[in-house]
C-alpha positions as CSV (number, residue, x, y, z in Angstrom):
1,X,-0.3,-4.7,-28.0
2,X,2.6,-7.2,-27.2
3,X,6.6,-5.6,-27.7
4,X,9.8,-7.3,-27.6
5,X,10.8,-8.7,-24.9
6,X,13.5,-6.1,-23.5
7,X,15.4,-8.3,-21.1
8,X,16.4,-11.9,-21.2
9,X,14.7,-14.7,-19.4
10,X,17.5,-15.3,-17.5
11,X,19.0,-12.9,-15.8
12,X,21.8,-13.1,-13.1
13,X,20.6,-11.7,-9.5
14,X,23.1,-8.3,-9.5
15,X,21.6,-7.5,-13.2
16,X,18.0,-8.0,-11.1
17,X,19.6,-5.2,-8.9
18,X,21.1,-3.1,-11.1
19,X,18.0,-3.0,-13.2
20,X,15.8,-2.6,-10.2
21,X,17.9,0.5,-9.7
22,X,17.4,1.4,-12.8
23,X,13.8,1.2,-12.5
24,X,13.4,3.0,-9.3
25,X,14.9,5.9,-11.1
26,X,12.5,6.1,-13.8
27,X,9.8,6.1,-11.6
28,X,11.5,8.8,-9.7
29,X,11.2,11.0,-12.5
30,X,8.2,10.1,-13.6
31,X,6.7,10.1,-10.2
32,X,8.7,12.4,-8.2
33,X,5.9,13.5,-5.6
34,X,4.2,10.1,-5.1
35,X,2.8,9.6,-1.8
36,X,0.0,7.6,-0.3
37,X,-3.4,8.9,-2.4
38,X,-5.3,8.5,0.9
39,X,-6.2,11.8,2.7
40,X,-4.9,11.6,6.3
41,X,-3.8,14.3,9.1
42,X,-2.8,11.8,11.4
43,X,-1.3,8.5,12.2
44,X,-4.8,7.5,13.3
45,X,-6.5,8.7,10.3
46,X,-3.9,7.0,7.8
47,X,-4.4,3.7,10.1
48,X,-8.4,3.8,9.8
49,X,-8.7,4.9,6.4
50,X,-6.4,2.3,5.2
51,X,-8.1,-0.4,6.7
52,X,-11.4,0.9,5.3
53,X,-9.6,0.6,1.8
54,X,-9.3,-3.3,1.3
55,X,-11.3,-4.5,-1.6
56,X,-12.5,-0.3,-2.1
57,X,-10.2,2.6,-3.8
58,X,-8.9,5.6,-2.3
59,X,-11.1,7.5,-4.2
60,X,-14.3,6.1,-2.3
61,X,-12.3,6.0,0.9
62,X,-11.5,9.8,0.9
63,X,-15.3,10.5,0.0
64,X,-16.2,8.4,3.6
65,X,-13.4,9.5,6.1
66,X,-14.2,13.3,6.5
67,X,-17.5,12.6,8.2
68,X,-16.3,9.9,9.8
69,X,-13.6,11.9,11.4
70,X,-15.3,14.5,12.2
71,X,-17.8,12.5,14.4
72,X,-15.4,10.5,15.9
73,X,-12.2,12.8,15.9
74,X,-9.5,10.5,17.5
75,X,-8.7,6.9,18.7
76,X,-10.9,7.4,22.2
77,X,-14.1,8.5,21.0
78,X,-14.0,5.6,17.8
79,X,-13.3,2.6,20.6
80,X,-16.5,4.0,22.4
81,X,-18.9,4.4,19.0
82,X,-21.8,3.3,18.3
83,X,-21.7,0.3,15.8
84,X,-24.7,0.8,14.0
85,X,-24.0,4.6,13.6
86,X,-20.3,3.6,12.2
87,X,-21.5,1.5,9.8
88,X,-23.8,3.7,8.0
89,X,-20.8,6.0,7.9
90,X,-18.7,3.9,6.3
91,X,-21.5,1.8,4.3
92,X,-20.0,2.7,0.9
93,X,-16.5,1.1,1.3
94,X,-18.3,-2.4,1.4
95,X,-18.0,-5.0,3.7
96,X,-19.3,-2.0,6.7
97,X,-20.3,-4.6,9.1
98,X,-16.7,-6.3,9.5
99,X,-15.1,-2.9,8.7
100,X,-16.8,-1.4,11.5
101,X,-16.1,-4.2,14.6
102,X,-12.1,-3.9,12.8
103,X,-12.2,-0.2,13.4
104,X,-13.9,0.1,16.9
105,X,-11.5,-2.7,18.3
106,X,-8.6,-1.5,16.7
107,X,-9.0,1.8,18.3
108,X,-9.9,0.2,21.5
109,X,-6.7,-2.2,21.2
110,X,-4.4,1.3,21.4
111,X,-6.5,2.8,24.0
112,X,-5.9,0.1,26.0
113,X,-2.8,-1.7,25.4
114,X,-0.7,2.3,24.1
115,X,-2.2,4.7,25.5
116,X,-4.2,6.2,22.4
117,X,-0.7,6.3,20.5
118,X,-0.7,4.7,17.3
119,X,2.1,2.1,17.3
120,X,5.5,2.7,15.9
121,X,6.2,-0.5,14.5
122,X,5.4,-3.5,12.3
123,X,4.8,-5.8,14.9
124,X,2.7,-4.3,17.1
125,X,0.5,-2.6,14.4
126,X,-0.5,-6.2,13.3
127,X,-1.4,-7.4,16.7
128,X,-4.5,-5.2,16.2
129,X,-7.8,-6.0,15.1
130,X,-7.8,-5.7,11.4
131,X,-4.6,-4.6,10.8
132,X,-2.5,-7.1,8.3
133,X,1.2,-6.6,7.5
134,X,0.3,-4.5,4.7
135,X,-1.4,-2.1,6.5
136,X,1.1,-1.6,9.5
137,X,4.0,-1.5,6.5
138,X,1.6,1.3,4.9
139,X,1.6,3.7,7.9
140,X,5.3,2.9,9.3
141,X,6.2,3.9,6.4
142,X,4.3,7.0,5.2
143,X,3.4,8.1,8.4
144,X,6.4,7.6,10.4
145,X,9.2,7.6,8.1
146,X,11.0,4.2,9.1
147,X,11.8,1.8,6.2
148,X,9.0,-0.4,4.7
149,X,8.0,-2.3,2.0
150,X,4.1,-3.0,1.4
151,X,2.5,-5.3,-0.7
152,X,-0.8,-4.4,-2.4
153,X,-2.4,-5.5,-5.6
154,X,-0.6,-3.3,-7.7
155,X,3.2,-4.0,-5.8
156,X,2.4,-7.2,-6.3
157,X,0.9,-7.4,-10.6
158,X,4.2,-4.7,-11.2
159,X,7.1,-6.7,-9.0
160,X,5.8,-9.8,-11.3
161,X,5.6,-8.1,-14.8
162,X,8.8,-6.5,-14.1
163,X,11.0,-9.6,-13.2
164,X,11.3,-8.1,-9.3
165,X,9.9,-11.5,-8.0
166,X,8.7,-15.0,-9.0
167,X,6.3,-15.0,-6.0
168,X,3.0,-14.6,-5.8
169,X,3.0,-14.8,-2.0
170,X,3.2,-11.2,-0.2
171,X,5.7,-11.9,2.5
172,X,8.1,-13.2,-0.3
173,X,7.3,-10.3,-2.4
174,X,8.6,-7.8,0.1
175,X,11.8,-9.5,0.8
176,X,12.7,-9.7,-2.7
177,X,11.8,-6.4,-3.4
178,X,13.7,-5.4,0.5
179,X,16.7,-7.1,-1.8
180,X,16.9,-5.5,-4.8
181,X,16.4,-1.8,-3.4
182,X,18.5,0.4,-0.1
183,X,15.9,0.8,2.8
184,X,15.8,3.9,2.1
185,X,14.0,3.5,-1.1
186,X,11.7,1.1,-0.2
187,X,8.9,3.0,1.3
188,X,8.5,6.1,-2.5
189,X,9.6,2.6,-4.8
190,X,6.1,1.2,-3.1
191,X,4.2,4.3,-3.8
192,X,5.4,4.9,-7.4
193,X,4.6,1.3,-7.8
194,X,0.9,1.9,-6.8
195,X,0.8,4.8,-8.9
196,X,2.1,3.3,-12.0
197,X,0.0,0.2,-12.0
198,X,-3.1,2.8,-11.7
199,X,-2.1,5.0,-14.3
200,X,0.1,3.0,-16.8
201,X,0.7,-0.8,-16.0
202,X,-3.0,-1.6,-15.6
203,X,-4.2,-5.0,-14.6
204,X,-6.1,-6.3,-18.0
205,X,-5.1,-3.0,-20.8
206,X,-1.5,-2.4,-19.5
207,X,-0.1,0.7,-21.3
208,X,3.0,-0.3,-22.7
209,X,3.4,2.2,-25.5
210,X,3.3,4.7,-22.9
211,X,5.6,3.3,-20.3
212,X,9.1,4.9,-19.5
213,X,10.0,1.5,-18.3
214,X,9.0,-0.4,-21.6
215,X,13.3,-1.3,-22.3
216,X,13.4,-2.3,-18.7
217,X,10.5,-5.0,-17.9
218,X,10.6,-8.1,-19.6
219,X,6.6,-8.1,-19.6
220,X,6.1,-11.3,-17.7
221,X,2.4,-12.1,-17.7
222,X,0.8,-9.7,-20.8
C-alpha cells in the first residue's frame, strides 16, 4: 500500500537530526522495554549465541543455547570441546561446521590472550575468531552498557527507509546513525530498530498503515 511521501527529498542535515529525535521517541513509546531478544545470563553467553545467530533468528538460537550451555558452561570448557559433539549441538543454526571452529577458538582466544574475561571493548572483541564489528557492538552495548551502534539487517533496511543514511555499507551506517542520535541513545535506538523492522517495517510487506512513524519516514525504497 504506497502513502504520501511525509518528508521532502531534500532535507537539510539538522532537520535529519531533529527528525531522528523525533523518531527515537516514537519508538521509545512504542518499544519502551526493547532489549536484545536473545536469551543470555552472561557476557559469554550473549557473545556465543550472537555469533550462532548470523544468517539464523533468535528464535532458533534460543531453542540451541540452553543445551549447549549447559554442557559447556563457560569460556574454559567451550575452548577445550569436542568439535564433532559442538556441532551436533548447534546443527540447527546452519552453517554448524564454521559456527563451531568460530566458537571453540573464540573461546580459546579469551582464555588465552584475557584470562577467560570477555573483552570490554570494540576492538578487542573483533580480534577474535568470528567476531565482526556487529557482534562486539551487540555485547558492548547490551552487555556492558558502553555506547554502541550495531548494524544488522534490520538497522540497516530501517536507517535507509527512514532517510537515517544513504549507505548501504555498515561502517557508514553506524556513523551516520552515531550522528544523528546522543551516545546515550544509540545502543535502545538499535534495539527498537530491530524490533520494529520484525514487527512493523518488514523487509518485502512493510506495515505502513500500522506504523507510528508513517508522518516521519519518507519511505525510501517501498
Amino acid at each position: 500500500m504506497k502513502h504520501r511521501r511525509a518528508v521532502p527529498r531534500r532535507e537539510s542535515a539538522t532537520a535529519r537530526r531533529e527528525r531522528a529525535v523525533r523518531i527515537a521517541v516514537r519508538l521509545a513509546e512504542a518499544y519502551p522495554d526493547a532489549t536484545c531478544e536473545l536469551d543470555f545470563g552472561s557476557p559469554f553467553e550473549l557473545l556465543i549465541a550472537t555469533i550462532l545467530s548470523a544468517q539464523c533468528t533468535d528464535k532458533m538460537v534460543n531453542e540451541v543455547t540452553p543445551a549447549l550451555f549447559d554442557e559447556f558452561p563457560d569460556l574454559r570448557s567451550l575452548a577445550r570441546a569436542p568439535k564433532p559433539r559442538v556441532e551436533r549441538l548447534i546443527r540447527k543454526t546452519g552453517f554448524y561446521s564454521q559456527k563451531a571452529n568460530s566458537i571453540r577458538e573464540c573461546a580459546k582466544q579469551i582464555v588465552e590472550k584475557f584470562d577467560g574475561a570477555v573483552p570490554r571493548t570494540i576492538e578487542e572483541l573483533t580480534l577474535l575468531q568470528g567476531v565482526g564489528r556487529k557482534t562486539a557492538s551487540v555485547v558492548v552495548g547490551t552487555v556492558f552498557g558502553m555506547p554502541a551502534v550495531f548494524v544488522d539487517t534490520h538497522v540497516k533496511r530501517l536507517s535507509n527507509r527512514l532517510g537515517l543514511t544513504r549507505s548501504n555499507k555498515p561502517e557508514q551506517i553506524e556513523s551516520d546513525v552515531k550522528g544523528l542520535l546522543p551516545p546515550d541513545q544509540w545502543t535502545s535506538f538499535c534495539h527498537r530498530l530491530i524490533h520494529h523492522g520484525r514487527r512493523v517495517c518488514l523487509a518485502r510487506s512493510p506495515q505502513c498503515e500500522d506504523c507510528k512513524l508513517l508522518e516521519l519516514c519518507p519511505q525510501i525504497g517501498l
